[in-house]
DRENDO-1510 file (C-alpha; in Angstrom, 1 decimal, always signed):
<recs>
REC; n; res; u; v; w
REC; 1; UNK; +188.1; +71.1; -45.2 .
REC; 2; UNK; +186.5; +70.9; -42.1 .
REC; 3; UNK; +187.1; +68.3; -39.0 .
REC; 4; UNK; +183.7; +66.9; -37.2 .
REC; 5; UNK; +183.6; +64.7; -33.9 .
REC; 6; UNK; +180.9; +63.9; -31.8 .
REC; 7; UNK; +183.3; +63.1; -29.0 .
REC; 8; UNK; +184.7; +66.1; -27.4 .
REC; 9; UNK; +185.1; +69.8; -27.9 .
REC; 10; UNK; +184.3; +73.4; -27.3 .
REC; 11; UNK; +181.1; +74.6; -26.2 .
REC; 12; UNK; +181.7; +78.0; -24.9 .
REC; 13; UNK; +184.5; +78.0; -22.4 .
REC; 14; UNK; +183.7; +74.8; -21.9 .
REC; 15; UNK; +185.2; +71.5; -22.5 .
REC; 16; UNK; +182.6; +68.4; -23.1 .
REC; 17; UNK; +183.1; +65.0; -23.9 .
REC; 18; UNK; +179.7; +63.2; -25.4 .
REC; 19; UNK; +178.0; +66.3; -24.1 .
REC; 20; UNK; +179.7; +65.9; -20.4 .
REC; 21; UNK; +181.5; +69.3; -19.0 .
REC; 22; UNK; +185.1; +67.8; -18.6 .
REC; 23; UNK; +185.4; +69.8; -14.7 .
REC; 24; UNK; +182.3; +67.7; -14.4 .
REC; 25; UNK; +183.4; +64.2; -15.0 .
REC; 26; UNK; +187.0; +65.1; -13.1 .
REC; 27; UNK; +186.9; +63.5; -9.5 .
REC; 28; UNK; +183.4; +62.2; -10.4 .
REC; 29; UNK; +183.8; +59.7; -12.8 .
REC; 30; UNK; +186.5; +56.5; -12.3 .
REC; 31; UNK; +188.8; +56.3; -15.3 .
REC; 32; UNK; +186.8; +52.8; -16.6 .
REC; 33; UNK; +183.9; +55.1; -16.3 .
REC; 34; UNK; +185.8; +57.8; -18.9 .
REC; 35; UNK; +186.6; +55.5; -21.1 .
REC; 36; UNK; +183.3; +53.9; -21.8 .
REC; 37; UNK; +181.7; +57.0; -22.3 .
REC; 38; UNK; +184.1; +57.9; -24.8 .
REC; 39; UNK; +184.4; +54.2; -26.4 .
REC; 40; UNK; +180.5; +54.0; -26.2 .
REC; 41; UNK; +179.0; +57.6; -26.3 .
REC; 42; UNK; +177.2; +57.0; -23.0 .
REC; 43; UNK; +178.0; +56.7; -19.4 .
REC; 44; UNK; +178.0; +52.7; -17.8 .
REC; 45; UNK; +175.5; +51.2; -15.2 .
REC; 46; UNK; +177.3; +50.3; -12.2 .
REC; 47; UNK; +177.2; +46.7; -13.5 .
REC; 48; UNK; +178.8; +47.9; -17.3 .
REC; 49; UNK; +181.5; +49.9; -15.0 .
REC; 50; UNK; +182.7; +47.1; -12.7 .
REC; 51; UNK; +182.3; +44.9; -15.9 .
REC; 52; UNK; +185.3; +46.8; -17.5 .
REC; 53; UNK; +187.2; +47.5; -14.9 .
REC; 54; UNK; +187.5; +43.9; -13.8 .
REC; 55; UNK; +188.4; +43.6; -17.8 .
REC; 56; UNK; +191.1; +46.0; -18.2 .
REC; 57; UNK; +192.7; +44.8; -14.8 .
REC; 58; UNK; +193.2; +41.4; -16.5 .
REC; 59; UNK; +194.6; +42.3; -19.6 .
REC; 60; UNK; +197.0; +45.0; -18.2 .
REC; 61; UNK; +199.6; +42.4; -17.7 .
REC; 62; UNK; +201.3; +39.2; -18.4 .
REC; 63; UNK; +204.9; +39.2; -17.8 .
REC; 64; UNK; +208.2; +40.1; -19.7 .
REC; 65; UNK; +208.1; +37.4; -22.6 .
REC; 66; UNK; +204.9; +38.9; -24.8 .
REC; 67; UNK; +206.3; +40.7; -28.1 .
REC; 68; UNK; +205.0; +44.6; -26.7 .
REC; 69; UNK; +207.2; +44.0; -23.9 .
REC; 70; UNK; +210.2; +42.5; -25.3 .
REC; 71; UNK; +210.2; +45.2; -28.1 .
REC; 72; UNK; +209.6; +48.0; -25.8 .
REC; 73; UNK; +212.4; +47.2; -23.0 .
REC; 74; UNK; +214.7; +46.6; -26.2 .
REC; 75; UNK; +213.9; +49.7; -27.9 .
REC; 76; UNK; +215.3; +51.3; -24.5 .
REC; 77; UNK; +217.6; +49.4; -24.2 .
REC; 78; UNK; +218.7; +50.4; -27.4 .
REC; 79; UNK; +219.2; +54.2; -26.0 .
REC; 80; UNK; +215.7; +55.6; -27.0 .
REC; 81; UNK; +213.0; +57.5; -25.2 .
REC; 82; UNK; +210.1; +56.2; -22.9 .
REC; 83; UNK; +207.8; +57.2; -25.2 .
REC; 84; UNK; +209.9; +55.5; -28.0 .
REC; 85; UNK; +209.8; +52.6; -26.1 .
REC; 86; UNK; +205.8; +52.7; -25.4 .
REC; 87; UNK; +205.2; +53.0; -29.2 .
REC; 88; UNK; +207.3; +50.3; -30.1 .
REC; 89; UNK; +205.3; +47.7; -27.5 .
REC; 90; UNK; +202.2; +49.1; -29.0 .
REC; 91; UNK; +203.2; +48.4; -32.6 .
REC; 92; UNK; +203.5; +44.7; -31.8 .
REC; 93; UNK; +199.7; +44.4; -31.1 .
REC; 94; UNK; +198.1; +43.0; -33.9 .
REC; 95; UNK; +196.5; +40.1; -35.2 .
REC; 96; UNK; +198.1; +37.7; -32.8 .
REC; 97; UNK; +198.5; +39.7; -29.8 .
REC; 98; UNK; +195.2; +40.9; -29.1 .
REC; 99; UNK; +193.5; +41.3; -32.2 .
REC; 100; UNK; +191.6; +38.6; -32.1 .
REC; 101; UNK; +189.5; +40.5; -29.4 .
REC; 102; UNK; +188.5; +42.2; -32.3 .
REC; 103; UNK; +188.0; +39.6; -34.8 .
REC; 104; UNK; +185.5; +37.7; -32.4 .
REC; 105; UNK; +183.7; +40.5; -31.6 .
REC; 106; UNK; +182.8; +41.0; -34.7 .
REC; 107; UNK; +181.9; +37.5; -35.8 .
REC; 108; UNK; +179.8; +37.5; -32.2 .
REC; 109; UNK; +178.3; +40.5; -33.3 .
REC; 110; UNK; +177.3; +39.8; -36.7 .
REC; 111; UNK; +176.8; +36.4; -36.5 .
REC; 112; UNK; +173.9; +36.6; -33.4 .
REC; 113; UNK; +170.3; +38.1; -34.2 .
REC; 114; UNK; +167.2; +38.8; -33.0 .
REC; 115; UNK; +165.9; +35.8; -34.9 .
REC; 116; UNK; +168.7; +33.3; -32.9 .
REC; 117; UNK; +166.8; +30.9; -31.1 .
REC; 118; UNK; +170.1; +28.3; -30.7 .
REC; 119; UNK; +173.9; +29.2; -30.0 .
REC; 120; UNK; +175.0; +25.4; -30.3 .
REC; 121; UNK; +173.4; +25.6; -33.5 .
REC; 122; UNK; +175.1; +28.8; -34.5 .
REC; 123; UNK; +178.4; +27.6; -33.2 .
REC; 124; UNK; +178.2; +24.5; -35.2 .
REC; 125; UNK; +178.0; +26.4; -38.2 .
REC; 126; UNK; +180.6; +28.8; -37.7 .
REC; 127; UNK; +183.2; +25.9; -36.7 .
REC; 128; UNK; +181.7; +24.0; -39.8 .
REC; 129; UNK; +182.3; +27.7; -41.9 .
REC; 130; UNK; +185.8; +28.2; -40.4 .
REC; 131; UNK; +187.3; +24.7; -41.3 .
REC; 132; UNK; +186.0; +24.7; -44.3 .
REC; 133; UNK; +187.7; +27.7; -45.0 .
REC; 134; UNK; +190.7; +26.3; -43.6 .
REC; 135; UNK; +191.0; +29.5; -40.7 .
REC; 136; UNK; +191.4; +29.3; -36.9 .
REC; 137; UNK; +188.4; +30.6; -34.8 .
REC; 138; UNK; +189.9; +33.8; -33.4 .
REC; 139; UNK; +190.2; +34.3; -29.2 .
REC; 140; UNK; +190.6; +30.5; -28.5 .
REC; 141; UNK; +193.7; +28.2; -27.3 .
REC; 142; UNK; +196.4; +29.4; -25.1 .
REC; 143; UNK; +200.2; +27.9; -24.4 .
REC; 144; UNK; +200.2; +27.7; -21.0 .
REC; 145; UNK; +196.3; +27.5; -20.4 .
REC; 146; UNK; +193.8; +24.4; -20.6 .
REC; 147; UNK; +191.4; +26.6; -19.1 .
REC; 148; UNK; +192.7; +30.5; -18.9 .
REC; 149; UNK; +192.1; +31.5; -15.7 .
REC; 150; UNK; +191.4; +35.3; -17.0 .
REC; 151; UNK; +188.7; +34.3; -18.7 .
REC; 152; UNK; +187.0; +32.1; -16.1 .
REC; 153; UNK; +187.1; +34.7; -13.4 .
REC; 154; UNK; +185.5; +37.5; -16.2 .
REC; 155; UNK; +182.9; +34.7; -16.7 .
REC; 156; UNK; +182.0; +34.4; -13.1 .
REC; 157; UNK; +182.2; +38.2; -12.6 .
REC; 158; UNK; +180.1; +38.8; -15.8 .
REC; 159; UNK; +177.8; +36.3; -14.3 .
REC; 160; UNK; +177.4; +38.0; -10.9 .
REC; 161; UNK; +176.9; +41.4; -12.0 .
REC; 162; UNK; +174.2; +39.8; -14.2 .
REC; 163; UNK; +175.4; +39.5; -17.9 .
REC; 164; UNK; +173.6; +35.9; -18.8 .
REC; 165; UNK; +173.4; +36.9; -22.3 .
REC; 166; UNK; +173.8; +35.1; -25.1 .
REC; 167; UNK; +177.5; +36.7; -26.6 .
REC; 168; UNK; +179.2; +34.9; -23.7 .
REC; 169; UNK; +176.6; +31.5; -24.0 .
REC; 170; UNK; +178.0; +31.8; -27.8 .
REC; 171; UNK; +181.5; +32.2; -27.4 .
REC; 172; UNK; +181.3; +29.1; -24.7 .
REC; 173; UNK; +179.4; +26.8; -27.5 .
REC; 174; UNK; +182.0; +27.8; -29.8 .
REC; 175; UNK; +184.8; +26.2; -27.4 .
REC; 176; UNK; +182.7; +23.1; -27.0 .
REC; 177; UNK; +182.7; +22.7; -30.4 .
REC; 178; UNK; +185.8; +23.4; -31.0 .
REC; 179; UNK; +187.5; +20.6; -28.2 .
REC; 180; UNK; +184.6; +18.1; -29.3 .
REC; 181; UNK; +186.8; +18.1; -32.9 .
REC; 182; UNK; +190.0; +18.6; -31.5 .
REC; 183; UNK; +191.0; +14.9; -30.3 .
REC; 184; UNK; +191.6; +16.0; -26.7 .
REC; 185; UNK; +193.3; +18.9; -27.4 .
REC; 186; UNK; +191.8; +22.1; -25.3 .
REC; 187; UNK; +191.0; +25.1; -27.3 .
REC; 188; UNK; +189.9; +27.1; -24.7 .
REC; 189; UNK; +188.3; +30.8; -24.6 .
REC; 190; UNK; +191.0; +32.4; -23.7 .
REC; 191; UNK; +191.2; +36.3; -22.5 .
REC; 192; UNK; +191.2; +38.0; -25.8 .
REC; 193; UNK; +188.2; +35.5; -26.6 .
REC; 194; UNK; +186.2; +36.3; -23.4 .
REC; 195; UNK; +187.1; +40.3; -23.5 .
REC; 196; UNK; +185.4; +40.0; -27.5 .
REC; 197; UNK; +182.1; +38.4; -26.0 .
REC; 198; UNK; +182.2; +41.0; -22.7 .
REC; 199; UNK; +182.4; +44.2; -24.9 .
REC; 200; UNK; +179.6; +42.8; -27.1 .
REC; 201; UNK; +177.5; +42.4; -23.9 .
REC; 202; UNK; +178.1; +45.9; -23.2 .
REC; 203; UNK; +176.7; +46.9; -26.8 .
REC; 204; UNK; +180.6; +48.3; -27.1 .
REC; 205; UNK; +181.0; +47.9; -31.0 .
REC; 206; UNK; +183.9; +45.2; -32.5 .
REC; 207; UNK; +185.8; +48.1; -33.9 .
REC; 208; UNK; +187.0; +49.1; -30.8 .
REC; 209; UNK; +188.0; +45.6; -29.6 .
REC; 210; UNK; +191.8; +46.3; -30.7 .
REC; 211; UNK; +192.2; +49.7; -29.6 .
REC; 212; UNK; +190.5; +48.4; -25.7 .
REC; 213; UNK; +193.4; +46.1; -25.4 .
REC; 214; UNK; +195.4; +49.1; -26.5 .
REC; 215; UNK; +194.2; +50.7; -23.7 .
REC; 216; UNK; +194.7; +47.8; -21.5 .
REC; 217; UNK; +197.8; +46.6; -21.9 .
REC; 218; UNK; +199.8; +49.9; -22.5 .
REC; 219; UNK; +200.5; +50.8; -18.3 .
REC; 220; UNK; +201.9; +47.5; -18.3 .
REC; 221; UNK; +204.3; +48.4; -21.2 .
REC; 222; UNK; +204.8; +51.6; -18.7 .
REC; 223; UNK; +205.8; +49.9; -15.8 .
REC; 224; UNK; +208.5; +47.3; -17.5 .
REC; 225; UNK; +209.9; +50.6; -19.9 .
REC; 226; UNK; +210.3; +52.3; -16.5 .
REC; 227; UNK; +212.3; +49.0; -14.8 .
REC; 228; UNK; +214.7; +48.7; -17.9 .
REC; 229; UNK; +215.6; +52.6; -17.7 .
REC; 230; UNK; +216.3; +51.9; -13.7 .
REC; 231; UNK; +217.2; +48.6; -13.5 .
REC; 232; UNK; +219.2; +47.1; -16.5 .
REC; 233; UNK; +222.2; +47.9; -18.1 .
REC; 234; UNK; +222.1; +49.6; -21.7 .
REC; 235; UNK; +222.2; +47.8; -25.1 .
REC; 236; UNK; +220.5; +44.4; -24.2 .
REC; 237; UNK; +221.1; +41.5; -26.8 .
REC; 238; UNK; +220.5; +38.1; -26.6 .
REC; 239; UNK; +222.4; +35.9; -24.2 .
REC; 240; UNK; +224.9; +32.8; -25.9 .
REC; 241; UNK; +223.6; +29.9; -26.2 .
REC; 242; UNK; +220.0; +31.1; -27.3 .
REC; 243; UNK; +220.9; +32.2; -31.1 .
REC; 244; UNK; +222.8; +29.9; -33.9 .
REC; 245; UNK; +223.9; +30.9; -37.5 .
REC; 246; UNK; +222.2; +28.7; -39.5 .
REC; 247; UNK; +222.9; +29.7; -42.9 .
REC; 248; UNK; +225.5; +28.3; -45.3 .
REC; 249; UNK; +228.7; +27.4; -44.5 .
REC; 250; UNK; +231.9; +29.3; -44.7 .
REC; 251; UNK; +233.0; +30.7; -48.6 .
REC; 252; UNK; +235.1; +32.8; -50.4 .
REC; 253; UNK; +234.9; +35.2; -52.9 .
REC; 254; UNK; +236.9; +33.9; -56.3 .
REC; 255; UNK; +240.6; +35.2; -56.1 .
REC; 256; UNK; +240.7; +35.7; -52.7 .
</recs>
């Protein structure tokens, strides 16, 4: 059987990537640049490159309590390796911590056409599909956020650098129309929302909207990894008072 990519490879002595000589791209090309030529096939404007760096800067963090850091420090903790570690903060990404960049983006992409003359029309009838359905609208609401302050900074950078298309106009109607049926509660586009509707403006496809928050989020996961090895003791668990058994009282096995 053979193995095809149209990534990177061989040409001679050479190493390419999308066609690029690697020597090339090194100490030419910033690492945002890299990895939307290799996400995309392409190389980025100077609008599409400032676009995603801004991006992966505010997804890189968001202190210790997210799941992919808790499980990585614990899984050191625990007396594994860094790379252990990494893995296991990257296995808690998933549907609820940063898929839904992934989810939206594809709803944003297959949902808006050529023919789309009205996103508060559009929106309307993907909030009117979703609850009837009886399914949350992915990328929206946040604990701590009426507004997320991640994704209003990406929306006034997007808007400066000249992205006034219609994925971001969309994903906006669909938090109108989400807080217009909420009875006051804010649903806000929060930053896995606005990355969805950023990559789509970048004609970046949906599929990659899980592994870019991969990529963002994972020096993060570096950095605390590297603090628990130097910092805290071995074999964390949680501190008393903030567990209870719960389960049924005290018994006995017959005869005993």
């Amino acid at each position: 059987m053979e193995w095809k990519t149209s990534i990177a490879g061989q040409i001679g002595a050479e190493t390419v990537i999308r066609g690029y000589p690697l020597t090339e791209l090194i100490g030419s090309l910033s690492f945002a640049e890299a990895i939307f030529l290799v996400l995309k096939g392409d190389l980025p404007t100077e609008r599409e490159k400032k676009l995603l760096e801004a991006t992966l800067v505010a997804i890189i963090e968001h202190g210790i309590a997210p799941p992919s850091i808790v499980a990585a420090r614990m899984v050191l903790s625990g007396g594994n390796s860094i790379n252990s570690a990494v893995a296991a903060g990257a296995l808690t990404l998933g549907d609820f911590h940063g898929g839904a960049i992934e989810t939206l983006a594809k709803l944003l992409q297959e949902s808006l056409t050529p023919e789309t003359d009205n996103v508060r029309i559009l929106a309307k009838r993907i909030i009117l599909d979703y609850r009837q359905n009886k399914q949350r609208v992915p990328g929206y609401g946040h604990k701590l956020y009426k507004r997320d302050p991640r994704a209003l900074k990406l929306i006034q950078i997007a808007r400066d650098l000249g992205f006034n298309g219609r994925y971001i106009d969309l994903a906006l109607a669909i938090q109108d129309e989400l807080e217009a049926g909420s009875d006051g509660k804010p649903l806000p586009l929060n930053v896995d929302g606005v990355t969805a509707a950023i990559l789509s403006e970048m004609g970046i496809h949906w599929r990659n909207g899980s592994g870019l928050f991969i990529i963002g989020r994972i020096p993060g996961v570096v950095a605390h990894v590297v603090e628990e090895k130097m910092r805290e003791r071995p074999f964390r668990r949680l501190p008393e008072g903030t567990h209870r058994y719960d389960g049924k009282p005290i018994r006995h096995l017959k005869g005993k």
